[in-house]
N, C-alpha and C positions, 0 to 999 in steps of 0.2 A: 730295540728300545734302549734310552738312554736312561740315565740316570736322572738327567733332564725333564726328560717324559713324564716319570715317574709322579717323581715333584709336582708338577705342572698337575697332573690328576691328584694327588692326594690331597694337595692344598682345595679341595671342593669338600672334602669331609671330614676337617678335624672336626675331635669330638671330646666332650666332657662328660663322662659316663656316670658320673656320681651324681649330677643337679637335680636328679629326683629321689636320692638317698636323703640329701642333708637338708633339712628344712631352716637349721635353729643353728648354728655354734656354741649358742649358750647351753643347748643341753648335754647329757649325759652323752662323749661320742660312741661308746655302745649301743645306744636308747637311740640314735639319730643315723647310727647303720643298720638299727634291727639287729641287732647276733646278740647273743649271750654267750659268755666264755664259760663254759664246765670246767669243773674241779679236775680233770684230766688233759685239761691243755687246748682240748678241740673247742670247735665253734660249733653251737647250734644258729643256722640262720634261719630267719623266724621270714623272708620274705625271698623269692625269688626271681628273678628280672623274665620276662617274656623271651621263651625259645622257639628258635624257629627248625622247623625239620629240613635237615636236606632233600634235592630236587634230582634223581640222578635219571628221570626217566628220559630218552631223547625223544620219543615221539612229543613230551609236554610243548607249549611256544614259550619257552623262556630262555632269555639269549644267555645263561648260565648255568652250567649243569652244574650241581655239585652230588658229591657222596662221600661218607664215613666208612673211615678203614684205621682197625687198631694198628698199635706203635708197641705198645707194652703191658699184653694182657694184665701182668705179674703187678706192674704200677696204675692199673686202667685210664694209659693214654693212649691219646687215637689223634686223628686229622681229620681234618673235613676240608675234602678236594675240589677246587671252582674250577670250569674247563667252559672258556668261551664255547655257545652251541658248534657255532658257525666252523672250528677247527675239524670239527669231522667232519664236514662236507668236501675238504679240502682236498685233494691227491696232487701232486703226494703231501701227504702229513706235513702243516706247518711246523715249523719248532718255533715256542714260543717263549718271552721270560719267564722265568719262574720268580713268584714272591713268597716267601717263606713269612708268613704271619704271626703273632704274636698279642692275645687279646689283651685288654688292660683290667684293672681291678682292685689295683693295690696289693697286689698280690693274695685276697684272702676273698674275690669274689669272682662272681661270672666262669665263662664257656666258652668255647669255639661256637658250640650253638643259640649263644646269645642274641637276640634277635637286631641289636645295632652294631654287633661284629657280624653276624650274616649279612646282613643289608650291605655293610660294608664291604665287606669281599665282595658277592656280588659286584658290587659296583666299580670294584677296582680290579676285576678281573675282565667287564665288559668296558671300562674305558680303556685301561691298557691295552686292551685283549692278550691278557698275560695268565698262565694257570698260577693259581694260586694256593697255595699248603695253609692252609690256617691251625695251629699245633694247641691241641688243649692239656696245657699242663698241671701236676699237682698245685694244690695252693694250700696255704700256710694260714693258721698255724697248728693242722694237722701233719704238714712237711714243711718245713722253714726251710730256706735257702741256704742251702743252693739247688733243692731239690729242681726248683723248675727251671733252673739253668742245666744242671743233667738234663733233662727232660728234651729241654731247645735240642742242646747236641745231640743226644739219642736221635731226636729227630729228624736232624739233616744227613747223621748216617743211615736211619733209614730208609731216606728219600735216594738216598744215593744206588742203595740196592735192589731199590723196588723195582718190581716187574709188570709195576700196572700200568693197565692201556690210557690211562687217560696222561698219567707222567710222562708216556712214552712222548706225547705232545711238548713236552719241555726243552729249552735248552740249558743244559745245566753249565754250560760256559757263562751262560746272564743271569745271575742266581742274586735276588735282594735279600736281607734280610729286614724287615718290617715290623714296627711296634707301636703301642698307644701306648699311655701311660705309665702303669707297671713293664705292660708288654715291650716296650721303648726300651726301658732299663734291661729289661731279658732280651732285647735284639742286640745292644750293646753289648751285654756281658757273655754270649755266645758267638758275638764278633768275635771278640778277644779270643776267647776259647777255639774259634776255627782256623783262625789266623795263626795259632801256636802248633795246631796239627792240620796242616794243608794236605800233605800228600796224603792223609789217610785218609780224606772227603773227594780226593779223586773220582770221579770226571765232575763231581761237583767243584765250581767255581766261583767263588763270590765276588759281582762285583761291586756293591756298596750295602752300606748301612742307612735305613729312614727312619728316624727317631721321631715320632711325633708325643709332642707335651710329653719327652721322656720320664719317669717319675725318681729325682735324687733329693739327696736332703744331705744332714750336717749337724752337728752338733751347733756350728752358732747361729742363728737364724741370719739368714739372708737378707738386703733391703727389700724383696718383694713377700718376702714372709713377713716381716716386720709390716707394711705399709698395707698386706692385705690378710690380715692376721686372725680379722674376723670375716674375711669371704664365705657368703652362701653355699658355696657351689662346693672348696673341700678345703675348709678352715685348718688351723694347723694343728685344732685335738684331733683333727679326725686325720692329720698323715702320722702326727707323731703314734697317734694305736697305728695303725697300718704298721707302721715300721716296729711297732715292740713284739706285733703278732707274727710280722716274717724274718727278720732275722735271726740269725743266730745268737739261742740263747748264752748271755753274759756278755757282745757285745753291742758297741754304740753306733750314734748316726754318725760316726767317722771312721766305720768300718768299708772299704771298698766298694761293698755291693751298694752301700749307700752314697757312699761318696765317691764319687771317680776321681778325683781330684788330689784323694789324700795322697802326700807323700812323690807329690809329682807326676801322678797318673801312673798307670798300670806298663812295663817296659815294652809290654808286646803292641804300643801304639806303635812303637819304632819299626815292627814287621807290615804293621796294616800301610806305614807310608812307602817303604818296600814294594809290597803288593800291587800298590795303585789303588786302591780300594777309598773310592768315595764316599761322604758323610752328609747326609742331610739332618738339619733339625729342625724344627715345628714348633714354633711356639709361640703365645699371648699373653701381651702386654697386662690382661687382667686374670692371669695362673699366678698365684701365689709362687710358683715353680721357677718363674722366666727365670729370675738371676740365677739359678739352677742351671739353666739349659744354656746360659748365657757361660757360664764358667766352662761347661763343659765346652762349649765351643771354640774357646779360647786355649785351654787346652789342647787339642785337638791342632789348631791352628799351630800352636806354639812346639806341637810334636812332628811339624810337616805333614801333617796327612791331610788331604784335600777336601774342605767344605764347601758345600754349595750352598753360593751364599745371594742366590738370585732371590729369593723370597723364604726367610728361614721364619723369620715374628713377623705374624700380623698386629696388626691395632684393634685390642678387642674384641669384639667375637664375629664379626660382619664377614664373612668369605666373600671374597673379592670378585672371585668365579659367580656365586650366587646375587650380588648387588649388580654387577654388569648383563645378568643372564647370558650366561654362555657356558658350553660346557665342551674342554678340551678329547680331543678324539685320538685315538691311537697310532692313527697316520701324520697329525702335526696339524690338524686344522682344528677348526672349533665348529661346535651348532651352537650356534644363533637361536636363543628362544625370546627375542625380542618380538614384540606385535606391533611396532610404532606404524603407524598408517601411512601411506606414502600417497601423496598426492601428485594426479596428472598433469600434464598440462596443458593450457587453454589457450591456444592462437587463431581462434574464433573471433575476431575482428570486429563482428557484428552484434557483440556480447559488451556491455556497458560494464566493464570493469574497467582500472586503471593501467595492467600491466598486463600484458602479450607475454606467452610463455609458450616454448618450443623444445624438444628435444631432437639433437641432429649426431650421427655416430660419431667418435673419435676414431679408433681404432677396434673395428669389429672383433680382430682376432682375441683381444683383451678385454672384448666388451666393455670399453670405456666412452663413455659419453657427455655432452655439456647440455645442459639447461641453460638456452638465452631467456634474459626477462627484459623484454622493452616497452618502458613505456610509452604511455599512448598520444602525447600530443606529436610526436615525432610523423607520425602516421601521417595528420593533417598540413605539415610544413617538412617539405624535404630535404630542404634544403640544410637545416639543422645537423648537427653535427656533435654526437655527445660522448664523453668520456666512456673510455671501456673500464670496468673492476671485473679481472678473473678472480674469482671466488672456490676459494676451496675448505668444504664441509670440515666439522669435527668429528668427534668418535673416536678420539684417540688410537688413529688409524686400524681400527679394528671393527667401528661400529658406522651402522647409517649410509644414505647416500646423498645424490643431492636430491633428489627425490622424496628424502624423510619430511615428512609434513612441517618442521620446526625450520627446518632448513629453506625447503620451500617459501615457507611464509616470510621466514627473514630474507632473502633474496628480494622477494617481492616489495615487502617494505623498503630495501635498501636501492631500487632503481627508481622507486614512487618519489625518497626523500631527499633525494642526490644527483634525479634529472640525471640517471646514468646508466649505460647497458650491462648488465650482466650477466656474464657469461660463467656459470658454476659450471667446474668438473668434476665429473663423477670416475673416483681413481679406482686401482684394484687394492683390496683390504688385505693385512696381515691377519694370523701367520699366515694364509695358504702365499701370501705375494708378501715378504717378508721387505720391510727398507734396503736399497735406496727405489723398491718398486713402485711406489707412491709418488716420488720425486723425477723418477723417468716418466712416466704417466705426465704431471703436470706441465713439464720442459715440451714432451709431444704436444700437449693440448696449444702451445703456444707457437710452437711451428705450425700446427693444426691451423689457428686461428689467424697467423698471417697472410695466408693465403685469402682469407675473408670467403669461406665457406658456405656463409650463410646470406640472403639477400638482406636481412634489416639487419645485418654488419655493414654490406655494400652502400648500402644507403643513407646508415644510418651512425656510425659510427667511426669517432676521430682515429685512427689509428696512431698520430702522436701523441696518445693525452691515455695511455693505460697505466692502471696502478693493479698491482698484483694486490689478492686480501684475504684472509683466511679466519678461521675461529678455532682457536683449541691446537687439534694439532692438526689442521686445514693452516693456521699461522705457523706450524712449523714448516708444511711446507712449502709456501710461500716464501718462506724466509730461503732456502734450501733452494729452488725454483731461482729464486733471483742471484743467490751466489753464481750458478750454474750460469747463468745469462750472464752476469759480471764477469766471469773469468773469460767469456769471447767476444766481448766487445774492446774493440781499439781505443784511443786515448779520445779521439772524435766523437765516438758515440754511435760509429757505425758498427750495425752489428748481423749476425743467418738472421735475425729476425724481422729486419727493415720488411716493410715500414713499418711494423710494431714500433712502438717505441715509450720502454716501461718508465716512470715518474717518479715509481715510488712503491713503498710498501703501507701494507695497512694489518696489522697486528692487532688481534683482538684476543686478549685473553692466552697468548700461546702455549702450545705446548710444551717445556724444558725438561731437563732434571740436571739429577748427578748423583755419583754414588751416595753422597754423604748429605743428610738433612737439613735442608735451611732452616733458619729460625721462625720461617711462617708455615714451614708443613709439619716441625714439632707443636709449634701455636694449635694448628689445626688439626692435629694427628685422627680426631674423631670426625672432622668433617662429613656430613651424611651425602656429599654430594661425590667428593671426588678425593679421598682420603688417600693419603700418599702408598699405602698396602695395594690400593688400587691401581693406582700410577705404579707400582712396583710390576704388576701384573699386565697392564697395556706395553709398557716397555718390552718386560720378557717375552711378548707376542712377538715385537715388531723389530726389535734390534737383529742387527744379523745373528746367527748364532756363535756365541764364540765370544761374542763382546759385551760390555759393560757400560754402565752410563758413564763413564767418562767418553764414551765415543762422541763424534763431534754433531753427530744426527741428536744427541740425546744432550749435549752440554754445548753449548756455542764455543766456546773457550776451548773444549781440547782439540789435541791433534794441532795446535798452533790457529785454533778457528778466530777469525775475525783478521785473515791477512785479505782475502777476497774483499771487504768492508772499505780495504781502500780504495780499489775501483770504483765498487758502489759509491765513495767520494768524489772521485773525478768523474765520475758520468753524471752527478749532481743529481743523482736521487734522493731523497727524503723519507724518511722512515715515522708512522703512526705507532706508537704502542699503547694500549688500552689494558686497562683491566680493573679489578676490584680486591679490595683491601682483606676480605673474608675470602678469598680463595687460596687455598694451602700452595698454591703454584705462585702467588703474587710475587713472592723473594726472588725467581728464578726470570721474573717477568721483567721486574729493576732491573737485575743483573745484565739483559741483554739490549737493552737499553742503557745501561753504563758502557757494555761493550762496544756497541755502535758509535756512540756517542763521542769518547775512547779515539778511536777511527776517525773520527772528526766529520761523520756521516749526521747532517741534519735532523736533530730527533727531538718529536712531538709528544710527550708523554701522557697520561690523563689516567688517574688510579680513584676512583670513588672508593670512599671510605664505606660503604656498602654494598653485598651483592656477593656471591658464591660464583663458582666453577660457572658458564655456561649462562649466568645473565645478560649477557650480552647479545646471546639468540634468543634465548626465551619469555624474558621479565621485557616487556613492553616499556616501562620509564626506562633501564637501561639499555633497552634497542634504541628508541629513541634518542635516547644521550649521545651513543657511539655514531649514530648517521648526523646529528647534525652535527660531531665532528670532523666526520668523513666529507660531509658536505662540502666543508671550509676549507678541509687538506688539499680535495683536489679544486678544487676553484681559483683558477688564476685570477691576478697573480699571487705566486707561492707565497705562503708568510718570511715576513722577514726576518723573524727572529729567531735566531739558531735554535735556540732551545727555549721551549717553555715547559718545561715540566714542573717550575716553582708556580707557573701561573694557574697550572689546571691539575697538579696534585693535589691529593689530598695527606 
């Protein structure tokens, strides 16, 4: 398991542990955490969070065991150990990651057996399938800090000499260290502390740090304390007590353990870039903390040690994993908890509908298939002869087929309103088929279909008159499909594909990015359809591993993209691109339509000034819009005007 991995599962469960502590800002933040502070320094806390009991029995069906086993009678700290069920059935013995945990609380509340850091283990020990240490340390301001950073390391040397059967399951060569909020700031600060004595944590090995919504602060207040200063969830009377009741008495929030930052950061950053030791951070645009965890990470960067920096802030509180339904699995794939209904199809003849629908294999081994949709007067006159649109689905290559009912129905419409056959591919999805596996898929489907495999192709369909066309990131790869064709066809136009022979592209909505934000997915950032945290997350599926949105699958422009574009000029193909002004993708949409355009590749533009991600399949006036320009694109003869994107922008 990677560090990668990691990431990839934990971003399903950040968490705000305080939003049912703090009702008010305006009140007393004693009165609004419940504690009363005694005259001897201690807390009484007048309320305490739901705990859950560990599970250690193995005959119970629960796919995680766990059990409590003390650390430090003398200080009563203990662990509480998660061991995927499944590891003991295994011989021999898997060796698994170890995550060494770290609960949050502000330092002055909660447990290891807290019932949403249970929950949480759990879960991050059955998606990883990784054992996981959850360390319940003192809390303050009955032990002020640095007590429960003693604690952290106390506890990894324990872990190191423990003799128990379910550790024995560990690999302590892949050792994380893991935190939530206070817990964040105590996986950091026992970073540092492990990385300044390595050989003595021997055969323990750490190889990164996961910081979620780490918890730091400062003496000046930050732009996101200042801007969310009276947040519900943990306003700034209620970090500034936090921090008066755990620190060390007489100093300030510019003291290390609060600040990491002070004084240039801590020297032993310079061993953890040494080490190779990886850095993840965690955190939302609506934590009073981000510019917190934003500094830290600049740091960090600035000290050379390596951030992962595929998905560190989300936008808001929406998990990306939870909006897509899907949840990442420990081998590199995901489940799918979508229920979209998937409709059959109907080449029933003697059924008075409008469009004939057939499905015929691609390539069995990869279970890839097309849905032809033809419509029905062809049937009556044979002689007819209609334009072919390969069509390929959206889902930001991870979701749907062409089988998914929306998909479905817009096909149907689009052969009904276009007088044309279409032929959708159904490709293999990331991660398990990672990019360019969707792009090889479609290239086959079109060797596939020159052969004219099917009889209402033979009979029925122009083979000079095909225009490739996609939705979402079905237009990327179309777009990607057609390079691929470009670069082996001759100056003539002859090409392995004769007698295919492609027109043109048709771009609805496509899929892009790039590492750095356009101004219409900052515009959008909260988008309820397709918000770019989310786009962060379908990339990280699909891009190879290894790479970043600059790669030329994710940004048309890198890698020198748009030299193949000059082909696509000489072979006199024409280029549709559609889309709408409310979709956070629209900037990246221009963009590649400047770029073609650029190339001197004929391009048809058309942006409604309304409509989100995906109207273009689903919203019925804007299906409509895009076929009756589809209509036009392919109906000879071609428009003659280079460009109209002044004509039909908005």
């Amino acid at each position: 398991m990677t560090l990668h991995t990691v990431v990839s599962a934990v971003s399903v469960y950040l968490i705000l542990i305080h939003a049912s502590m703090v009702a008010n800002s305006a009140m007393d933040p004693y009165k609004a955490l419940n504690i009363i502070l005694n005259p001897n320094g201690t807390l009484t806390r007048l309320s305490i969070s739901p705990q859950s009991p560990p599970s250690p029995d193995p005959s119970l069906p629960t796919p995680v065991l766990s059990k409590d086993l003390p650390i430090n009678k003398f200080n009563h700290t203990w662990a509480r150990i998660y061991l995927p069920h499944k590891a003991l059935h295994h011989s021999p013995n898997p060796k698994l990651p170890l995550i060494v945990f770290y609960h949050g609380g502000g330092f002055i509340f909660e447990s290891a057996a807290s019932t949403y850091f249970h929950d949480f283990c759990v879960r991050m020990a059955h998606t990883t399938q990784s054992v996981v240490v959850s360390v319940d340390y003192r809390l303050a301001p009955e032990h002020r800090l640095p007590a429960a950073y003693e604690d952290s390391v106390e506890a990894l040397h324990w872990i190191k000499a423990s003799n128990d059967d379910w550790l024995r399951h560990a690999d302590y060569s892949r050792c994380y260290l893991m935190g939530e909020s206070a817990g964040g700031n105590i996986a950091y600060t026992a970073g540092l502390r492990a990385a300044a004595e390595v050989g003595k944590l021997k055969p323990l090995k750490i190889a990164g740090l996961i910081l979620i919504q780490p918890f730091f602060g400062g003496k000046k207040r930050s732009p996101s304390e200042i801007r969310l200063a009276e947040d519900n969830t943990i306003p700034l009377a209620i970090t500034d007590l936090m921090w008066n009741l755990s620190l060390p008495v007489g100093v300030d929030r510019d003291y290390p353990y609060s600040n990491p930052t002070i004084n240039g950061g801590d020297k032993i950053l310079d061993e953890i870039k040494v080490l190779g030791w990886k850095v993840a951070v965690f955190g939302c645009e609506g934590d009073p903390l981000v510019a917190r965890e934003r500094e830290l990470v600049k740091l960090l960067e600035h000290k050379g040690v390596h951030v992962e920096r595929r998905r560190m802030f989300v936008s808001g509180q929406v998990d990306p994993f939870h909006h897509l339904k899907i949840l990442p699995n420990s081998d590199g794939t995901i489940t799918r908890l979508r229920a979209d209904p998937l409709t059959h199809p109907t080449f029933d003849a003697t059924l008075p509908i409008p469009v004939l629908t057939q499905d015929t294999t691609i390539n069995q081994s990869n279970k890839t298939f097309a849905r032809i949709f033809l419509p029905r007067p062809p049937l009556h006159n044979s002689s007819t002869n209609l334009p072919i649109i390969v069509y390929f689905h959206g889902g930001g290559f991870v979701l749907f087929s062409a089988a998914t009912h929306f998909f479905h129905d817009a096909c149907v419409n689009l052969a009904k309103d276009t007088n044309s056959i279409v032929v959708s591919v159904d490709y293999r999805l990331a991660p398990e088929h990672r990019l360019p596996a969707a792009y090889d898929d479609a290239v086959e489907a079109l060797h596939w279909l020159k052969s004219k495999p099917h009889h209402w192709l033979r009979n029925h369909a122009d083979y000079s008159n095909c225009y490739l066309m996609g939705s979402s990131a079905g237009a990327n790869i179309a777009y990607h499909a057609a390079l691929r064709v470009a670069a082996e066809t001759n100056s003539d136009g002859i090409n392995y594909l004769e007698p295919l022979k492609i027109r043109g592209l048709i771009l609805s909505q496509p899929f892009f990015g790039a590492t750095e934000r356009v101004p219409s997915e900052v515009r959008l950032a909260e988008d309820p359809v397709l918000a770019p945290h989310v786009c962060d997350v379908l990339w990280e599926l699909s891009l190879p591993v290894g790479v970043d949105r600059e790669h030329e699958y994710c940004n048309p422009r890198g890698c020198d993209g748009g030299v193949i574009l000059e082909r696509v000029r000489e072979l006199g193909w024409r280029v549709l691109v559609s889309g709408c002004h409310e979709d956070p993708l629209v900037d990246h949409q221009i963009g590649l339509a400047t770029l073609v355009a650029e190339k001197g590749v004929p391009v048809l533009t058309s942006f409604n000034p309304t409509g989100s991600h995906g109207a273009e399949v689903r919203d019925p006036l804007h299906q409509n819009r895009l076929h009756h320009l589809v209509k036009h694109f392919i109906a000879p003869p071609p428009p003659s005007i280079h460009n109209l994107s002044s004509q039909n922008s908005a």
